[in-house]
N, C-alpha and C positions, 0 to 999 in steps of 0.2 A: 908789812911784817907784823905787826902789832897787832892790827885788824885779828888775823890770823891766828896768831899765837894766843893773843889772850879772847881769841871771839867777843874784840867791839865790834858794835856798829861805826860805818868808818865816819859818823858826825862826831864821836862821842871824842875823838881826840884830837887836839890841833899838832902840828908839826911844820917846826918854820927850821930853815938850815941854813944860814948863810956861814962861808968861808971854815965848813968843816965841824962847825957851834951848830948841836942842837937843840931847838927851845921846842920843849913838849906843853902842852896845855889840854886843861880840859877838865872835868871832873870823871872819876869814875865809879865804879859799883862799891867795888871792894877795897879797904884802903892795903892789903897786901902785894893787889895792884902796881901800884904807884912805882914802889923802887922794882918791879919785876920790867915794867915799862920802861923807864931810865938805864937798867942795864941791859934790857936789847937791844935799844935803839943807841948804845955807847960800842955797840959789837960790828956795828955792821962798818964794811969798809969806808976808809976815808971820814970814820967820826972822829973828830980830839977832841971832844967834849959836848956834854950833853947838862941842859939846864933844864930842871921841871919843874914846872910850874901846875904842879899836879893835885888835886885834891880829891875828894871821896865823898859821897853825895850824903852831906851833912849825917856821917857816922852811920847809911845805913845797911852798912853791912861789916861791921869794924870786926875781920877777921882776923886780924892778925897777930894776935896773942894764943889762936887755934893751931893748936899740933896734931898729926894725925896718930890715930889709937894703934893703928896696926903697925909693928917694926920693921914689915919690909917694905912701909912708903916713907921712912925717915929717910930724908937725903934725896928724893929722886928730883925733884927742879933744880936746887942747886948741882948735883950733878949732871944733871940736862944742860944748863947753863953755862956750864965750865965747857961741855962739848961741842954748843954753837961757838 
């Protein structure tokens, strides 16, 4: 689902699960990434919790202070998000 949703490569993120815990790892691109990965993989069925061990490849691409310009893309992942 990760793969997918945020188009990694499927090396670029580890995923271990035991008894419902899941532990995410990995580095990624973007560090807005990080908590978008944490709360999909906290959505899918049979998760009670989700631990990231996530980081972002030495700030190079530290988006996430960037909001978009145009007003009718405020809100559209967090309202995607609320619908998975």
């Amino acid at each position: 689902m990760l793969v997918r949703t945020l188009w990694l490569a499927p090396h670029t993120i580890g995923v271990r699960v035991q008894d419902g815990v899941v532990t995410l790892t990995g580095e990624l691109r973007r560090r807005s990434e990080v908590p978008i990965a944490v709360r999909l993989a906290g959505r899918v069925d049979g998760v009670v919790s989700v631990t990231g061990h996530l980081g972002h490849l030495g700030h190079q691409e530290d988006d996430a202070h960037l909001r978009p310009t145009e007003q009718a893309l405020h809100g559209i992942t967090e309202e995607w998000l609320r619908k998975t």
